[in-house]
C-alpha positions, -999 to +999 in steps of 0.1 A: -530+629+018-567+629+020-594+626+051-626+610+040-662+623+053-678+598+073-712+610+066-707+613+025-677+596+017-659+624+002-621+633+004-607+661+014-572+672+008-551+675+042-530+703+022-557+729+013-533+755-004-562+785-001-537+810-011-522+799-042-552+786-059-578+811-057-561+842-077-527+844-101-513+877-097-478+861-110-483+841-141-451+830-137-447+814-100-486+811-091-503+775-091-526+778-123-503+802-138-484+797-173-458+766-159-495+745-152-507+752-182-474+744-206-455+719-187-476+705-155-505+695-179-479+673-201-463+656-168-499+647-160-497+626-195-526+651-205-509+669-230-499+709-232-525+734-236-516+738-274-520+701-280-555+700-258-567+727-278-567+709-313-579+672-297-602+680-272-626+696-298-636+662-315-637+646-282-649+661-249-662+693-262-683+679-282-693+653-258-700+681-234-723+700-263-743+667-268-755+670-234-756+706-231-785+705-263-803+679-242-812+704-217-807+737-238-813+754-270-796+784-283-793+813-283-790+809-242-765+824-222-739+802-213-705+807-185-678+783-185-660+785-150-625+772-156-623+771-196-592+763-199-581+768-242-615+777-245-621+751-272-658+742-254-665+779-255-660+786-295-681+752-298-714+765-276-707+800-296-707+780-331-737+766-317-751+796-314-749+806-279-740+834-261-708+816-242-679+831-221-654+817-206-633+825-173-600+818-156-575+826-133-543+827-154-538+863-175-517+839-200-546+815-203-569+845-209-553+857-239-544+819-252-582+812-253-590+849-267-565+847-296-571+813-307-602+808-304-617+847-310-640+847-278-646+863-248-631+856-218-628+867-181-602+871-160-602+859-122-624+841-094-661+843-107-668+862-073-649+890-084-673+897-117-707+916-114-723+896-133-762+902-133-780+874-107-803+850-128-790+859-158-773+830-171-791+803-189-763+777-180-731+775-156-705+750-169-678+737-150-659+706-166-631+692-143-633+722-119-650+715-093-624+694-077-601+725-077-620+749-059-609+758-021-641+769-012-665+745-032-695+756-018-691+794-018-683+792-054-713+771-063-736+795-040-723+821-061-725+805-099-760+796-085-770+836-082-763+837-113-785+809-130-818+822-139-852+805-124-849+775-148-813+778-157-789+746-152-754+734-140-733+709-159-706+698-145-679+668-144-658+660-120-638+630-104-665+602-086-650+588-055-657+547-057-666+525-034-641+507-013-614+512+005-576+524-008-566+491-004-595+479-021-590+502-051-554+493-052-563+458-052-583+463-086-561+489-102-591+510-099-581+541-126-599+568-100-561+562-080-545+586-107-568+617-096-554+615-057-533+647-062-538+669-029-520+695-042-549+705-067-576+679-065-588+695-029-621+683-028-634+648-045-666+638-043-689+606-042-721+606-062-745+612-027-719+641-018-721+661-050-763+657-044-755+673-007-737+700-026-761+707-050-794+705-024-769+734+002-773+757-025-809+752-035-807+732-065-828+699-058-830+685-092-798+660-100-794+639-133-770+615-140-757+614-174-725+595-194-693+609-185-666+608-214-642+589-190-668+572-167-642+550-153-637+579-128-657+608-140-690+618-130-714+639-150-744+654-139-764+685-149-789+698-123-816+728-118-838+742-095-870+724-110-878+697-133-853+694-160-864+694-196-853+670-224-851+686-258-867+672-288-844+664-320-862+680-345-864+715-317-823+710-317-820+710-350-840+743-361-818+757-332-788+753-346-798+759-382-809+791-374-776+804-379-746+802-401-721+783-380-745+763-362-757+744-394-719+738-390-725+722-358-754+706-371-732+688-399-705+676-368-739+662-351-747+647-381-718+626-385-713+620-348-743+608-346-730+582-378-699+579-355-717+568-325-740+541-344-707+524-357-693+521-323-727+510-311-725+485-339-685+479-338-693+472-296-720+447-308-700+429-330-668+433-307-692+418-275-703+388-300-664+383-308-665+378-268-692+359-266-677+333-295-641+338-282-655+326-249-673+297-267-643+290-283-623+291-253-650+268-232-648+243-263-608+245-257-614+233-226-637+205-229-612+198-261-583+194-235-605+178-209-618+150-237-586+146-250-567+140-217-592+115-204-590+097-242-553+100-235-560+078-200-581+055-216-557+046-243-528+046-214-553+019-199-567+005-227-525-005-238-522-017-203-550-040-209-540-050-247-505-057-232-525-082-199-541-095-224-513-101-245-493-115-212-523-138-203-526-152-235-491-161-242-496-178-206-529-195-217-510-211-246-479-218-224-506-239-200-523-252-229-492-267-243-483-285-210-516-302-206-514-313-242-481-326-239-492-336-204-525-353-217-504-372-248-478-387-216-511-398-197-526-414-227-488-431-231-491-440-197-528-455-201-519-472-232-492-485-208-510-492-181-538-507-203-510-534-218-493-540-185-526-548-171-536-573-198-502-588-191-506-595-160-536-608-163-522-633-184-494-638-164-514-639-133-537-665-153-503-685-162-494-684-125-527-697-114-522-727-136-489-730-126-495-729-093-519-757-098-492-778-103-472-790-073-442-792-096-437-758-102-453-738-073-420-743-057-406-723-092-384-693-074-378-678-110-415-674-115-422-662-080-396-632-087-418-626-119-447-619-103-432-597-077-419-573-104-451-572-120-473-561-091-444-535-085-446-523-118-483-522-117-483-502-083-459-475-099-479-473-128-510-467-105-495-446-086-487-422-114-519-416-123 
């Protein structure tokens, strides 16, 4: 558990184990003794000592080294609080520095001694008398975080740094946000709350308090190896000085294992310009794969709306179908309608004439006296008016 500063933002473990993580008298019970260094390190997934050793050489040591010849040419004394294997160590002394290392652990001592071949002290950095402002550089890489009495130990380590002389150091960065927040995202800075041994983690404005309590004012920012919850920042009393290339170089040819070095800078520098260019061409794949992806969408959009409009444009083929099969229906029946009226008309037409002629008969009959009194042709007549006033009325 962890109580954050309202002022700063920092965390503070609840637990504070003072005792068991300044010294190791028992290599085999203390904290930091041998069990951290062979089996706690490998349940962290971080690998055993022996296995760190080998990898971290290629990777954050000479990450660290990069930066460290930024600020600082050999031959400069150098101290590395908390050197773990020792593999950054041999690297600053292949450089050409004059590097030591210190820990706690009497096993660790004599791991980094023998397998490395360099110097290396034993306990809290309080407990050596070492010369004040002798020491070009104070390195502490993942350390900071550990220490029960942060400030103290910094006060000290910055006795020790001459006028100009520098810290370098990396530890955890405490984001912004809440725990909720940072569970929320998954945020990867969750896998550093361990209150048993990260006792102190700080925010960027925090470390700069830190720093400015034990007179160094000058804080710079630069890459951290795993900057998705490291920080990395070297500071110094006064203005900090940026190294030229070509002044680096005739450092670290000046001696035999340093043109070594030199070679590994060489082709990490090749290293570094093909990631540069593999992240270039890996952000265009991005960039297409989101074109691609857009165009997917649009595809499905366009094709789904064609998909409508063919459902509709069917429907309208099959209307259309259904109203012309009805338009021929109809046209049928007012042909065949139209032939019976012309029938009828034709009908009508003769009826009509024939009445005419009978009515013209009847008018001549009924001239004559004799034959107005005709009943037979009285009936006619009757019939043919009925006929012609159905046949009207059918039209």
């Amino acid at each position: 558990m962890y109580l954050s500063c309202g002022e700063c933002g920092s965390l503070v473990s609840v637990k504070q184990p003072v005792s068991r993580v300044s010294r190791v008298t028992d290599d085999g019970s203390d904290f930091y003794g041998y069990e951290y260094w062979r089996n706690h390190m490998v349940h962290l997934s971080q690998g055993d000592i022996v296995r760190r050793a080998r990898t971290d050489l290629s990777e954050r040591c000479f990450h660290w080294l990069r930066t460290t010849l930024k600020y600082l040419l050999p031959p400069a004394r150098v101290l590395e609080v908390g050197s773990g294997h020792g593999g950054f160590v041999a690297l600053l002394r292949w450089a050409g520095f004059d590097a030591t290392g210190l820990e706690l652990s009497p096993w660790v001592v004599e791991y980094s001694r023998s397998t490395f071949d360099i110097p290396v002290l034993l306990g809290p950095v309080e407990d050596h008398a070492i010369e004040s402002g002798s020491l070009a550089a104070v390195v502490l890489m993942d350390v900071l975080e550990h220490l029960p009495d942060p400030i103290s130990t910094m006060r000290r380590c910055a006795e020790l740094l001459s006028p100009d002389g520098i810290f370098i150091v990396q530890t955890p960065r405490v984001p912004a946000g809440s725990c909720a927040e940072l569970e929320a995202r998954n945020d990867r800075f969750l896998e550093l709350l361990q209150p048993d041994e990260h006792l102190f983690l700080f925010t960027d404005e925090s470390v700069r308090r830190l720093f400015r309590g034990i007179g160094i004012s000058n804080v710079v920012s630069e890459p951290a190896i795993f900057a998705f919850y490291d920080m990395f920042v070297v500071a110094s009393r006064g203005e900090l000085h940026v190294q030229e290339p070509d002044a680096i170089r005739s450092a670290l040819e000046a001696t035999a294992s340093g043109r070594l070095v030199q070679a590994l800078r060489d082709l990490d520098e090749q290293l570094q310009a093909n990631l540069g260019t593999m992240a270039e061409l890996n952000a265009d794949r991005e960039a297409r794969l989101g074109v691609i992806t857009a165009q997917g969408h649009e595809l499905g959009r366009a094709v789904a709306e064609r998909n409508v409009l063919s459902a509709q444009l069917e429907d309208l083929r099959s209307q259309f179908e259904g109203s012309e099969a009805d338009r021929a229906a109809r046209l049928e029946i007012i042909e065949r309608q139209g032939a019976e009226l012309g029938q009828l008309a034709a009908e009508r037409e003769e009826l009509e004439k024939r009445v005419k002629e009978l009515e013209s008969r009847r008018g001549a009959l009924t001239a004559n006296p004799s034959v107005r009194e005709n009943s037979l042709v009285q009936r006619i007549t009757t019939k043919i008016r009925a006929v012609l006033q159905k046949t009207h009325g059918r039209d």
